[in-house]
TIZA-68677 format. One record per residue: x negated, y, z negated of N, C-alpha, C in turn; residue number from 1. Coordinates in Angstrom, 3 decimals. Each point is the difference from the previous one (the first is absolute). Layout:
N
{r {X,Y,Z},{X,Y,Z},{X,Y,Z},NUM}
...
***
This chain:
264
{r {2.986,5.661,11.369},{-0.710,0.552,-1.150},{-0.981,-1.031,-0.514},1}
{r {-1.083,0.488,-0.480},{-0.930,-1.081,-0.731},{0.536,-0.694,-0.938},2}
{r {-0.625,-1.474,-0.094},{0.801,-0.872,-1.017},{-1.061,0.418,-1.235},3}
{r {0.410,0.320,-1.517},{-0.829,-0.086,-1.085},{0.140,-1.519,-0.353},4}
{r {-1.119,-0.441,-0.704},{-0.278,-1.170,-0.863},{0.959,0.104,-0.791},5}
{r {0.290,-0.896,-1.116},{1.026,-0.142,-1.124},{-0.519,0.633,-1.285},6}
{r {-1.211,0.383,0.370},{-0.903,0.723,-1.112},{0.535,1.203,-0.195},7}
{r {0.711,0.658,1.041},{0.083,1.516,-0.380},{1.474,0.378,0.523},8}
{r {0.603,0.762,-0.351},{1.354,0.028,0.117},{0.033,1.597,-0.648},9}
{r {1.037,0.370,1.143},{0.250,1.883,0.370},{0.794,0.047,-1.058},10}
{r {-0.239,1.100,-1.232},{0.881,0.469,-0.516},{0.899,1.423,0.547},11}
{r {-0.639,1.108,0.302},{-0.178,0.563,0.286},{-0.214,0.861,1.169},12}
{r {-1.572,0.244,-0.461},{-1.145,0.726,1.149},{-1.067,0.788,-0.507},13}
{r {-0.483,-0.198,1.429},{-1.367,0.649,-0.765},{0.059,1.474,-0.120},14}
{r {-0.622,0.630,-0.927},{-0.164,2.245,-0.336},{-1.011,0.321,0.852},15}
{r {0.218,1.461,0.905},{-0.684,0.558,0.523},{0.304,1.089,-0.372},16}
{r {-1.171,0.323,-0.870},{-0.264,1.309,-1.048},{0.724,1.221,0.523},17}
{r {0.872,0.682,-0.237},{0.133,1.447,1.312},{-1.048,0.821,-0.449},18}
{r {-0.619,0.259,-1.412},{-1.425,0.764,0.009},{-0.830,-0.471,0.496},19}
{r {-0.345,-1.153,0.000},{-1.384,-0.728,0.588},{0.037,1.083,1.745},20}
{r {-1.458,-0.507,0.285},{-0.358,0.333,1.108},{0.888,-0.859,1.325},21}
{r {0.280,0.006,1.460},{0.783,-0.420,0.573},{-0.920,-1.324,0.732},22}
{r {-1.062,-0.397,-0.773},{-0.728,-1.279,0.360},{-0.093,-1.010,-1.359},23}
{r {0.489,0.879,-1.119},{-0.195,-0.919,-1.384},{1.314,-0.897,-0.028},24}
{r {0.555,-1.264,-0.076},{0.755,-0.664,-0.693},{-0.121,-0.686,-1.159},25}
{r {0.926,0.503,-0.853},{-0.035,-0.992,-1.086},{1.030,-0.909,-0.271},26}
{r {-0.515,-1.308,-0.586},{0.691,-1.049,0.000},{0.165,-0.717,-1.224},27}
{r {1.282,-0.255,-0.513},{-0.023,-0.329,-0.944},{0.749,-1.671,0.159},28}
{r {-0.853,-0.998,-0.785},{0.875,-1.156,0.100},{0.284,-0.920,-1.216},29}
{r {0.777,-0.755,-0.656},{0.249,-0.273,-1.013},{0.386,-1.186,0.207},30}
{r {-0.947,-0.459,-1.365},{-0.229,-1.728,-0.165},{0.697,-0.258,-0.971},31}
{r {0.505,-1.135,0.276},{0.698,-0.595,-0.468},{0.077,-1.408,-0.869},32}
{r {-0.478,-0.588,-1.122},{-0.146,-1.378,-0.212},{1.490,-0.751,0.060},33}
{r {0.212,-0.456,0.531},{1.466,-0.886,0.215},{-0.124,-1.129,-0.898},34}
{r {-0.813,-0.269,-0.833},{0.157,-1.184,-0.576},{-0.412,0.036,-1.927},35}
{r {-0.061,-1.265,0.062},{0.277,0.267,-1.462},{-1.316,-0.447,-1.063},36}
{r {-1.094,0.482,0.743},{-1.404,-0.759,-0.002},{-0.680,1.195,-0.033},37}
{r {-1.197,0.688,-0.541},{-1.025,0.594,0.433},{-0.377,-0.083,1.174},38}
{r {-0.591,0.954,0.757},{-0.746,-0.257,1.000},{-0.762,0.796,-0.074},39}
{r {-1.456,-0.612,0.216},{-1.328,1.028,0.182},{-0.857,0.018,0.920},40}
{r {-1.032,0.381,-0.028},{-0.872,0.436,0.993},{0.301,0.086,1.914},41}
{r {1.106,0.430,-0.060},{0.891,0.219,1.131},{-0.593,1.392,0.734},42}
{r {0.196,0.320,1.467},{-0.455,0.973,0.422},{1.143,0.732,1.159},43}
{r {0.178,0.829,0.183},{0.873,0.544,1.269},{-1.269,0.404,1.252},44}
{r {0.540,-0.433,1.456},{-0.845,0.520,0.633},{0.701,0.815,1.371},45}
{r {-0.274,0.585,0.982},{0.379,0.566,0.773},{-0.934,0.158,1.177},46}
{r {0.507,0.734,1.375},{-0.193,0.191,0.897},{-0.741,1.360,0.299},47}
{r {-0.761,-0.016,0.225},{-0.832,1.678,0.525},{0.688,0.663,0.907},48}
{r {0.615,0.835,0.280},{-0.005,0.756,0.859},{-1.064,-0.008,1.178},49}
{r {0.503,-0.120,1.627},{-1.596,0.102,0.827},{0.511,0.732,0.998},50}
{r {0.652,0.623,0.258},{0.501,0.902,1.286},{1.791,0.669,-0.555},51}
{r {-0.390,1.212,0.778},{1.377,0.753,-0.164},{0.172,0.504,1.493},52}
{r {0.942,-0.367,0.459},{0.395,0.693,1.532},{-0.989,-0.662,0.925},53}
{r {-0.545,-1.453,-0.417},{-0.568,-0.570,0.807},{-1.512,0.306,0.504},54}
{r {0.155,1.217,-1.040},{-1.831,0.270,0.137},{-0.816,-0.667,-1.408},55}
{r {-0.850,-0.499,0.264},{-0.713,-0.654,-1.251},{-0.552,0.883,-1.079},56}
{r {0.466,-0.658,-1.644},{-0.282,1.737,-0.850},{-0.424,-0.989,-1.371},57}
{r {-0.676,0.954,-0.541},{-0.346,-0.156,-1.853},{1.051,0.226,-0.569},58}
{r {0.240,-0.741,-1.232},{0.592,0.077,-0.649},{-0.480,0.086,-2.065},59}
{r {0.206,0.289,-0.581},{-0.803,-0.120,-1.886},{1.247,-0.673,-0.037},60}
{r {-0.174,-1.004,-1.039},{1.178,-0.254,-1.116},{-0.530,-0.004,-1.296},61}
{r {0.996,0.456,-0.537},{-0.445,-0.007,-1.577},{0.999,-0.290,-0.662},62}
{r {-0.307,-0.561,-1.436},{1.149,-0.170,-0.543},{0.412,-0.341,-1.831},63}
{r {0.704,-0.290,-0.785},{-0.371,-0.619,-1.166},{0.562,-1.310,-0.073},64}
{r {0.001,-0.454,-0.600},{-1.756,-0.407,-0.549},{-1.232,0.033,0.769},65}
{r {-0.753,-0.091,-0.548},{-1.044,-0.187,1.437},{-0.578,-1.058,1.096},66}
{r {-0.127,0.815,0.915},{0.601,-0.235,1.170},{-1.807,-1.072,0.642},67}
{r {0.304,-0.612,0.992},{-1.455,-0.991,0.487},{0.239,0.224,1.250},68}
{r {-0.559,0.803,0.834},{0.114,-0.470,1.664},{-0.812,-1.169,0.327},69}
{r {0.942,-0.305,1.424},{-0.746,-1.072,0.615},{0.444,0.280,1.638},70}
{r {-0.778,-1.189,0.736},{-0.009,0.343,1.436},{1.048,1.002,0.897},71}
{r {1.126,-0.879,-1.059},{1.121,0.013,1.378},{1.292,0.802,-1.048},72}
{r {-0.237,0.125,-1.272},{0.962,0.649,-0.724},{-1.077,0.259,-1.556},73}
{r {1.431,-0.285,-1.417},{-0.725,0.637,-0.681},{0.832,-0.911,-1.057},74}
{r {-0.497,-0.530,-1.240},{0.585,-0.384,-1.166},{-0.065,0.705,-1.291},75}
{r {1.262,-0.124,-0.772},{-0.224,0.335,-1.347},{0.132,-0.893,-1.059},76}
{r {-0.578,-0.631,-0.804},{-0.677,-0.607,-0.980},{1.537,0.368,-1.256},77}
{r {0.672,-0.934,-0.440},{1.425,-0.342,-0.798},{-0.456,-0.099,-1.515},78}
{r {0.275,0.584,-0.761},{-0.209,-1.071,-1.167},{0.937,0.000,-0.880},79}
{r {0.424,-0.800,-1.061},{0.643,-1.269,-0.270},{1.539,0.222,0.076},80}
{r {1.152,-0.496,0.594},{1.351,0.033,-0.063},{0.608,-1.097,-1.034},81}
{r {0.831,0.711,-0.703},{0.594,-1.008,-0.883},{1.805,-0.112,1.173},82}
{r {0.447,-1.173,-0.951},{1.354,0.234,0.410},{0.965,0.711,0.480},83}
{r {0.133,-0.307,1.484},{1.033,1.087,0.217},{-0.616,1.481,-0.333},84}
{r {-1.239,0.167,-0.066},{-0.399,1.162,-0.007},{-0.359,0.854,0.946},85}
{r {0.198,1.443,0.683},{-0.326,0.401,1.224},{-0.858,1.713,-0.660},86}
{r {-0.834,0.020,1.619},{-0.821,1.193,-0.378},{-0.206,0.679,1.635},87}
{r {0.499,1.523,-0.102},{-1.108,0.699,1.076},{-1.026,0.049,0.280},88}
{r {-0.324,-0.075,0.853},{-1.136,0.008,0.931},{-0.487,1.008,1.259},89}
{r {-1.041,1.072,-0.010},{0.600,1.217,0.726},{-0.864,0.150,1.119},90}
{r {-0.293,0.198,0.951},{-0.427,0.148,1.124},{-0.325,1.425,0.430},91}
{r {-0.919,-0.108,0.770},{-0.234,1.217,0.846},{-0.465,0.021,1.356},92}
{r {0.709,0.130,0.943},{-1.216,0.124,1.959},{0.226,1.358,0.151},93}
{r {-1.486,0.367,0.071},{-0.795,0.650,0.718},{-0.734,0.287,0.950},94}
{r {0.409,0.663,1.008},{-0.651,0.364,1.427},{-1.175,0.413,-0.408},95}
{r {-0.936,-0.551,0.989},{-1.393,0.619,-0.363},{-0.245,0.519,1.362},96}
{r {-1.324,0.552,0.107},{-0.516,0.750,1.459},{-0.448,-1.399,0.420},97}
{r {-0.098,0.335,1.417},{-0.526,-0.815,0.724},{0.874,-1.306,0.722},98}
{r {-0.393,0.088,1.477},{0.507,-1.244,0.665},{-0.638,-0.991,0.237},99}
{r {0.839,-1.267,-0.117},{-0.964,-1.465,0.566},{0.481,-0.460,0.871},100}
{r {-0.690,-0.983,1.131},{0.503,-0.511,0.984},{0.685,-1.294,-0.388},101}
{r {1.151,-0.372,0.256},{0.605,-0.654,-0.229},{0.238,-1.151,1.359},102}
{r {-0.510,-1.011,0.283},{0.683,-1.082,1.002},{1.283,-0.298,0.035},103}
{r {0.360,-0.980,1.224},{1.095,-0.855,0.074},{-0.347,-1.095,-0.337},104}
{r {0.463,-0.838,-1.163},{-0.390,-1.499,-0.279},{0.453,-1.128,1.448},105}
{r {-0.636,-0.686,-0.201},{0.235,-1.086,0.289},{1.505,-0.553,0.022},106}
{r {1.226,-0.427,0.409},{0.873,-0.208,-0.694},{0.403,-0.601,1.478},107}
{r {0.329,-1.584,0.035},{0.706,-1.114,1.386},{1.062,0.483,0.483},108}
{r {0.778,-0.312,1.027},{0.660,0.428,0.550},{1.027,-1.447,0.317},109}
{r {1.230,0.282,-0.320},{1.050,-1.068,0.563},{-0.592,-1.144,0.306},110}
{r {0.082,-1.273,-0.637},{-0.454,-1.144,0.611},{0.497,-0.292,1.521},111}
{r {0.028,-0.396,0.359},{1.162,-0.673,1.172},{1.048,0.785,0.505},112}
{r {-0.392,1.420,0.118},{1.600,0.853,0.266},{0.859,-0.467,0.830},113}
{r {1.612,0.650,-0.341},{0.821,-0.699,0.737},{0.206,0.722,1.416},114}
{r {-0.002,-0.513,0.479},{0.256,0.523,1.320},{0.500,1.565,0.120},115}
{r {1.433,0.623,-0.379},{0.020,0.833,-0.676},{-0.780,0.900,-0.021},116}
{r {-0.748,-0.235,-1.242},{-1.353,0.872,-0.973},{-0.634,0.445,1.275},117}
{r {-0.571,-1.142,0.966},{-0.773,0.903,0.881},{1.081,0.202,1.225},118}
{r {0.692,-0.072,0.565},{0.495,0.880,1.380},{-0.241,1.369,-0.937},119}
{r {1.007,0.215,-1.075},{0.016,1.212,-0.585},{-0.840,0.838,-0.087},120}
{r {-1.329,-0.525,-0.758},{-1.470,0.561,0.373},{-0.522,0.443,1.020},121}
{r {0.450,-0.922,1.312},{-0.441,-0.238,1.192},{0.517,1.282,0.589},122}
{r {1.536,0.492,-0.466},{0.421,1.231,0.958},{-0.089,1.127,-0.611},123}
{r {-0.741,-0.075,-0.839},{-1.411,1.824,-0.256},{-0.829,-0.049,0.938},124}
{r {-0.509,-0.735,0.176},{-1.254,-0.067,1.051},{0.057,1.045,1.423},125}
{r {1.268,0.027,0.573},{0.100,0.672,1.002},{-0.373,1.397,-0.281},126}
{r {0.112,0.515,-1.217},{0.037,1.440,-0.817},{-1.814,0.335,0.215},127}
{r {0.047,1.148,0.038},{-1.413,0.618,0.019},{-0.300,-0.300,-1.531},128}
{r {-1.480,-0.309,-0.661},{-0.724,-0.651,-1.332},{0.880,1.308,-0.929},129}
{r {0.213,0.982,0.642},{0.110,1.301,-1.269},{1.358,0.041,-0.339},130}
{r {0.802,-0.847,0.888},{1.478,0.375,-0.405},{0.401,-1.215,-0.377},131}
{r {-0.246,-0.977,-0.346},{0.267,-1.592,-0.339},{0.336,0.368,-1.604},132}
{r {-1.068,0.635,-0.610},{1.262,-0.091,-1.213},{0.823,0.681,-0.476},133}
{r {0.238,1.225,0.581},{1.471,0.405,0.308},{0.957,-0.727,0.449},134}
{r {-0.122,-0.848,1.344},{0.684,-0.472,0.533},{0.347,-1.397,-1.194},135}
{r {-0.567,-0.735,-0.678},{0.092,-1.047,-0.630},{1.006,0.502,-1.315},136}
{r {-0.485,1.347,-0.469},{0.357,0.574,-1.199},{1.563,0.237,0.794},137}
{r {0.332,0.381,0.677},{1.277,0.192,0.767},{1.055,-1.125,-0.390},138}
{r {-0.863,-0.789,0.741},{0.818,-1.841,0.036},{0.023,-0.247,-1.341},139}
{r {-1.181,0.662,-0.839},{0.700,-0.872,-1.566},{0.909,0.839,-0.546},140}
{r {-0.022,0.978,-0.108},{1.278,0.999,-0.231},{1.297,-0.219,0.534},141}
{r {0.492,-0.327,1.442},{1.214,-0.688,0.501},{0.384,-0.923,-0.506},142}
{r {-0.839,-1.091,-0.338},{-0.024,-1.398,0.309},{-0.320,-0.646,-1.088},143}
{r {-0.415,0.404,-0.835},{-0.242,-0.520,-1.499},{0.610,0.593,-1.037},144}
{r {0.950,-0.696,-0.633},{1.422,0.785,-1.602},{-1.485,-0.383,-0.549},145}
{r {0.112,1.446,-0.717},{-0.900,-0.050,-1.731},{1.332,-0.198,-0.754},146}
{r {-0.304,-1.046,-0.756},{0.681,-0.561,-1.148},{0.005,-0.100,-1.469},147}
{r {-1.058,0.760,-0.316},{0.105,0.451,-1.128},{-1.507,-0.915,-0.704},148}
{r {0.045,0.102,-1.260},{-0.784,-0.906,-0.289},{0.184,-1.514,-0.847},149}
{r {-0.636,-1.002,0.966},{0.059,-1.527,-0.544},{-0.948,-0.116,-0.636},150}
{r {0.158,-1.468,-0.957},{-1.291,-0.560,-0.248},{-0.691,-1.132,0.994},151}
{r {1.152,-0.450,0.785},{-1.131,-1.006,0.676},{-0.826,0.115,1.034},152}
{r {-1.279,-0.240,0.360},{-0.171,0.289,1.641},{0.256,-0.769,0.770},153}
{r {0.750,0.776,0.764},{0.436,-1.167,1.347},{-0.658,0.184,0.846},154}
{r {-1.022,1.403,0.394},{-1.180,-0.299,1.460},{0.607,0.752,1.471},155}
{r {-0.871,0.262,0.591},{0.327,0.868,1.276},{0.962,-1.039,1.147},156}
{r {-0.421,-1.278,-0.118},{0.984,-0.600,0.859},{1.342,0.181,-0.239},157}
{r {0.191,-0.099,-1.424},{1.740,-0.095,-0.645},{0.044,1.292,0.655},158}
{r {-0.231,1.182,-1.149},{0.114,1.810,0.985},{0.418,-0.219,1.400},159}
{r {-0.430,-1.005,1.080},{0.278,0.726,1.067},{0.901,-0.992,0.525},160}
{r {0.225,-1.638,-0.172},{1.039,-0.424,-0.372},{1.487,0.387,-0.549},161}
{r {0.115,0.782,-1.015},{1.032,-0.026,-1.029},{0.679,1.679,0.415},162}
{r {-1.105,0.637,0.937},{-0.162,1.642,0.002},{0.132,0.518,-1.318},163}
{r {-0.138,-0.224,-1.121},{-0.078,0.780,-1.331},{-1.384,-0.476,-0.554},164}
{r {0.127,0.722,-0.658},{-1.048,-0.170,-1.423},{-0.501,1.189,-1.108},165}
{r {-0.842,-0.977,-1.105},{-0.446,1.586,-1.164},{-1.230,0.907,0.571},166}
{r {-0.633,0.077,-0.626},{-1.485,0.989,0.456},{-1.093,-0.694,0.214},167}
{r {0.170,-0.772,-0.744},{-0.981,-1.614,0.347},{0.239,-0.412,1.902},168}
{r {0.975,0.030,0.188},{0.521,-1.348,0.874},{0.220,1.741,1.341},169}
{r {-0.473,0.510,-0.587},{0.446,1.557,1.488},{-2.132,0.019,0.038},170}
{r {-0.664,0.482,-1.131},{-1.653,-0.571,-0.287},{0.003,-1.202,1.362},171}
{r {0.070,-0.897,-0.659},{-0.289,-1.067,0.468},{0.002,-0.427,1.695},172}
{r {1.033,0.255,0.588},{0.831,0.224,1.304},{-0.852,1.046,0.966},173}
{r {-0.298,1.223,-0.767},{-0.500,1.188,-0.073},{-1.016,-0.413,0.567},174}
{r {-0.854,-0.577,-0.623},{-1.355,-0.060,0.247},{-0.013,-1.244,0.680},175}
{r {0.326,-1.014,0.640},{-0.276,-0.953,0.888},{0.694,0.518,1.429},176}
{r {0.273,1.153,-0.354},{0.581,0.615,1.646},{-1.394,0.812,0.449},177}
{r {-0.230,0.923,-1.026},{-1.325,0.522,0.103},{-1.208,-0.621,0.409},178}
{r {-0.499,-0.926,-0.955},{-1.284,-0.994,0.529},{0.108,-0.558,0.771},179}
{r {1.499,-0.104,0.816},{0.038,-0.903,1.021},{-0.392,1.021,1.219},180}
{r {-0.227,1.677,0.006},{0.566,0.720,0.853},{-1.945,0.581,-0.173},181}
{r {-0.117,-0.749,-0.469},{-1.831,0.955,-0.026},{-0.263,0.512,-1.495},182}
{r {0.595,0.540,-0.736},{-0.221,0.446,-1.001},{-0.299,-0.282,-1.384},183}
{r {-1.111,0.419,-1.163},{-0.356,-0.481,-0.773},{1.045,0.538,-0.758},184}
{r {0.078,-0.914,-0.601},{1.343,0.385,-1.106},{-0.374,-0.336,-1.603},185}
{r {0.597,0.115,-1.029},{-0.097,-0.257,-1.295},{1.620,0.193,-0.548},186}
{r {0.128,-1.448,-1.112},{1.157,0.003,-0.108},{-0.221,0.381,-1.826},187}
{r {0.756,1.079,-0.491},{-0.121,0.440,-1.293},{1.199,0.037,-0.726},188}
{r {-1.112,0.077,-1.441},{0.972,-0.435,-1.352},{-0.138,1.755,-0.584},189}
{r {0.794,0.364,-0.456},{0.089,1.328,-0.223},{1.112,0.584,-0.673},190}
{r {-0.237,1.501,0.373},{0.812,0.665,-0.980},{0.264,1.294,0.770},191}
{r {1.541,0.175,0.771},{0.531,0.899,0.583},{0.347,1.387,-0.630},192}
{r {0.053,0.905,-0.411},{-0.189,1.034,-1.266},{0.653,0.627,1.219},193}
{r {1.213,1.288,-0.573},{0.660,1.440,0.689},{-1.445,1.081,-0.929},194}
{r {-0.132,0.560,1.010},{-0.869,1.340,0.079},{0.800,0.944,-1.251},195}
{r {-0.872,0.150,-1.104},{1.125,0.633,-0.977},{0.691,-0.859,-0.792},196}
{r {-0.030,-0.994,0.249},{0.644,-0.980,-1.050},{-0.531,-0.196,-1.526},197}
{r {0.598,0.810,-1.260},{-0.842,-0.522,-1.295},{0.282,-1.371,-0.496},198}
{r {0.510,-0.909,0.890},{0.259,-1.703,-0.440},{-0.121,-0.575,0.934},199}
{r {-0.867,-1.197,0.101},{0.200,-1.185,1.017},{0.820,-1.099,-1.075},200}
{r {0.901,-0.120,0.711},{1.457,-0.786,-0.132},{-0.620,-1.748,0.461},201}
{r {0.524,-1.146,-0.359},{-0.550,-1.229,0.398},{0.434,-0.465,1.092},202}
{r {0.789,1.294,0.827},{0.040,-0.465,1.450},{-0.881,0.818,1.191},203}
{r {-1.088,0.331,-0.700},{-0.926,1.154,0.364},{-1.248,-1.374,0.595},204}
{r {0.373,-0.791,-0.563},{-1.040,-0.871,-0.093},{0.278,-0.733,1.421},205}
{r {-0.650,-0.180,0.923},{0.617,-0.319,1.695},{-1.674,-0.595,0.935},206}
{r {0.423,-1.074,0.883},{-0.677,0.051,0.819},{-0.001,0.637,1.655},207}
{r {-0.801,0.566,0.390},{-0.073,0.055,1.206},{-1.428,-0.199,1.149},208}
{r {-0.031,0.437,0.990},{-1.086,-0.374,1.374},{-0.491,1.055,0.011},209}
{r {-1.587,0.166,0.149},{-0.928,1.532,0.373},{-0.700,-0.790,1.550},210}
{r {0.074,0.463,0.921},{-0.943,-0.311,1.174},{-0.443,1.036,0.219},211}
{r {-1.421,-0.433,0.870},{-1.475,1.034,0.071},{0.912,0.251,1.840},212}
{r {-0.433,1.397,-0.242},{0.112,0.386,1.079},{-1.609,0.697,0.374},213}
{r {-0.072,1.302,1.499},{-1.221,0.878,0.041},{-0.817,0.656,-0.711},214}
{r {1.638,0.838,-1.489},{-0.698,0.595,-1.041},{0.344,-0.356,-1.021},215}
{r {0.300,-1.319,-0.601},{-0.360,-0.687,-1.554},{1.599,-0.729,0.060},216}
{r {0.174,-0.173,-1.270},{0.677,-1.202,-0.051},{1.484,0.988,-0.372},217}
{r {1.145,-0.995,0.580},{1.245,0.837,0.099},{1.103,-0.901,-0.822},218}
{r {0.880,0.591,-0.371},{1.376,-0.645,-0.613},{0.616,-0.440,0.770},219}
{r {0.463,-1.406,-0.294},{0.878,-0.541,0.982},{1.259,-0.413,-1.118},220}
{r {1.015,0.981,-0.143},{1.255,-0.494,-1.381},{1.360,-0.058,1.151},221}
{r {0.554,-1.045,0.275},{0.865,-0.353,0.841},{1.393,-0.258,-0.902},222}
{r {-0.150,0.047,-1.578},{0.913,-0.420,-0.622},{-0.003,1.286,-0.990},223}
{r {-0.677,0.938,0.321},{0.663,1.335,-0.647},{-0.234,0.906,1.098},224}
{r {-0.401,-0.082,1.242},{0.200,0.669,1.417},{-0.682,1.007,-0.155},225}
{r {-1.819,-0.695,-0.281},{-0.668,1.265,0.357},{-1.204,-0.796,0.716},226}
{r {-0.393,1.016,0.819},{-1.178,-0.263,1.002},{-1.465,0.489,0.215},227}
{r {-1.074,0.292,-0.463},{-1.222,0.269,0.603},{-0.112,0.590,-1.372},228}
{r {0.275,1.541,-0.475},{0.373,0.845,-0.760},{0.816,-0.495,-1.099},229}
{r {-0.793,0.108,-1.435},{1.082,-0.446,-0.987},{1.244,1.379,-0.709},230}
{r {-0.259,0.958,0.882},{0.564,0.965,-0.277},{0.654,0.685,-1.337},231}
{r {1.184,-0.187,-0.707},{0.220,-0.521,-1.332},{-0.461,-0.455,-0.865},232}
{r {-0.071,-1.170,0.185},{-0.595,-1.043,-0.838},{-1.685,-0.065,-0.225},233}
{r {-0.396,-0.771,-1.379},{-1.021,0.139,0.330},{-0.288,-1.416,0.032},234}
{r {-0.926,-0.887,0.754},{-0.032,-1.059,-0.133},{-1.214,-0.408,-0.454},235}
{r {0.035,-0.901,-1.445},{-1.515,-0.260,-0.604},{0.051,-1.257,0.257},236}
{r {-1.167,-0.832,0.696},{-0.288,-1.315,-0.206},{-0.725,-0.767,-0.705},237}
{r {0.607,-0.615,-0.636},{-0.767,-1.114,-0.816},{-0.876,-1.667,0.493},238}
{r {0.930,-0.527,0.851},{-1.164,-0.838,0.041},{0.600,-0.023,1.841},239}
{r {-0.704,-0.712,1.093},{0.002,-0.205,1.242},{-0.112,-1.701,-0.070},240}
{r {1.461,-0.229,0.415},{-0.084,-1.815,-0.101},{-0.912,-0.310,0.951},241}
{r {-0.632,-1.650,-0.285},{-0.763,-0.754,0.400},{0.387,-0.909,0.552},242}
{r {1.353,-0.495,-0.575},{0.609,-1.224,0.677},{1.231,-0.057,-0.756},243}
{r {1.231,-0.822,0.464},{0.995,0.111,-1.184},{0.059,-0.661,-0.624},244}
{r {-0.813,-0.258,-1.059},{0.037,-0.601,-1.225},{0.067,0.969,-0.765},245}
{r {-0.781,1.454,0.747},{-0.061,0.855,-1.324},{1.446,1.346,0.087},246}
{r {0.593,-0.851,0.843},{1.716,0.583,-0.168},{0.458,0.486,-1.218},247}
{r {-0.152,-0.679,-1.374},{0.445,-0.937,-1.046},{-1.019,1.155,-1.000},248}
{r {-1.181,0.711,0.350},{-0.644,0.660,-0.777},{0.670,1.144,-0.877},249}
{r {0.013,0.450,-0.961},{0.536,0.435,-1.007},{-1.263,1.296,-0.198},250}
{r {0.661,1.097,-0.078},{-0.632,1.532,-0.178},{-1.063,-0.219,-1.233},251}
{r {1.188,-0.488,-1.406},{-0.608,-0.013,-1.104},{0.268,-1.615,-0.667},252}
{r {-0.607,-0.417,-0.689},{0.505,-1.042,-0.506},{-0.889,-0.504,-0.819},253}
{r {0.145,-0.689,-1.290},{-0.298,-0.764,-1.129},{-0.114,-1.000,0.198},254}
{r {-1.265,-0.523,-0.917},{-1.015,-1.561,-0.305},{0.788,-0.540,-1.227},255}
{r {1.205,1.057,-1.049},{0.365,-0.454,-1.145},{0.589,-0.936,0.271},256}
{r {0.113,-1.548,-0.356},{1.692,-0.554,0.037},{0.579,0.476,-1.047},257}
{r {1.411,-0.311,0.560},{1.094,0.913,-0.859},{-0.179,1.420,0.571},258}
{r {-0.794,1.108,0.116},{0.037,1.071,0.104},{0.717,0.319,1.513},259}
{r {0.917,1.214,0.116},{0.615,0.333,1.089},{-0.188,1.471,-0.028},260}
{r {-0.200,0.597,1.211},{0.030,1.288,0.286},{1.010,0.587,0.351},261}
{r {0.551,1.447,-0.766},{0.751,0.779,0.486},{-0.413,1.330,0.540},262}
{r {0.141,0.333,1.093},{-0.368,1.803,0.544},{1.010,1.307,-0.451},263}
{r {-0.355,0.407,-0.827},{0.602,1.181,-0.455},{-0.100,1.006,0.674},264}
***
């Protein structure tokens, strides 16, 4: 599971309106001053929405107070917390028309793999290009315990070392079998949603692998055992790591000190 910063902490979960439309979420999150000080000119910021089911999409947010977009997400502007004082904060995503093309970042691959890492890699290869990630998705399904969710990352070597791991460490594994096998891959921070669901719960919140195949980019979820087709689920992505430093990235999170986030 994704690690959050210390900034924000699950109370909850997030509301998905059952009137709203079946592309609107609303989100509600609640700040918190933990301390015994004012704090001002503080801001909450968040993650855009940029693909659902691995196809690249618009998204509106709106929200109160008012709301500032920017590149890559969107902030809302705090004003003044006294002691131990807390306030809602309300959200809205909105599907808009229209698709964008979305890349595979950039993102290194295993320094020095262990020997291991590649035979393993090495024996897809015999497989025709179209059935390799079936066949890989196979082996991580046998061969890899999902374990629930940690906070630490331990990395695709441990995963295939240890044969367990969280959604991070099945991600991770996931996709250095893939890029090793031809395929552009993207490793994502996201949000797994049941079709019909009026709540995303804070274990909704999950990473997994999309690789480009002939006709667009496909699900690769080895740690909730789904393949190509998100069928059920709906899967929205938020950001496509770059490298793992940005493991550690946080959906939503606060500039306040003292201030902590809860998801209602």
């Amino acid at each position: 599971m994704i690690r959050l910063v210390c900034s924000i902490t699950t109370a909850s979960s997030l509301l998905l309106s059952a009137q709203a439309a079946a592309q609107d979420i609303e989100l509600t999150v609640r700040v918190r001053n933990e301390r015994s000080s004012v704090v001002s000119g503080a801001q909450v910021c968040g993650l855009l929405p940029i693909a659902e089911g691995g196809v690249g999409s618009r998204w509106h947010i709106s929200g109160s107070p008012a709301l500032q977009s920017r590149v890559d997400g969107y902030c809302l502007a705090l004003g003044d917390f006294g002691p131990y004082q807390s306030q809602a904060v309300h959200l809205n995503w909105s599907k808009s028309a229209g698709v964008e093309q979305v890349g595979a970042p950039e993102y290194p691959l295993v320094d020095q793999p262990s020997a291991e890492l590649q035979t393993l890699a090495a024996s897809f290869a015999s497989y025709p290009q179209g059935e390799r990630p079936r066949r890989i998705f196979d082996w991580m399904v046998d061969n890899i315990e999902f374990i629930g969710i940690r906070r630490a990352v331990d990395g695709a070597e441990y995963a295939l070392a240890q044969r367990r791991g969280d959604c991070t460490e099945h991600m991770l594994l996931a996709a250095e079998l893939l890029a090793r096998n031809g395929f552009s891959v993207r490793r994502v921070l996201g949000v797994a949603i049941p079709t019909g669901q009026n709540r995303i719960r804070a274990s909704d919140l999950h990473n997994w692998v999309e690789y480009s195949d002939n006709r667009g980019w496909r699900i690769f979820d080895s740690s909730r055992r789904v393949l190509s087709e998100p069928g059920g689920l709906r899967y929205i992505s938020l950001l496509h790591y770059h490298n793992n430093q940005q493991l550690s990235v946080a959906p939503i999170t606060t500039d306040g000190q003292g201030l902590k986030l809860y998801l209602e």
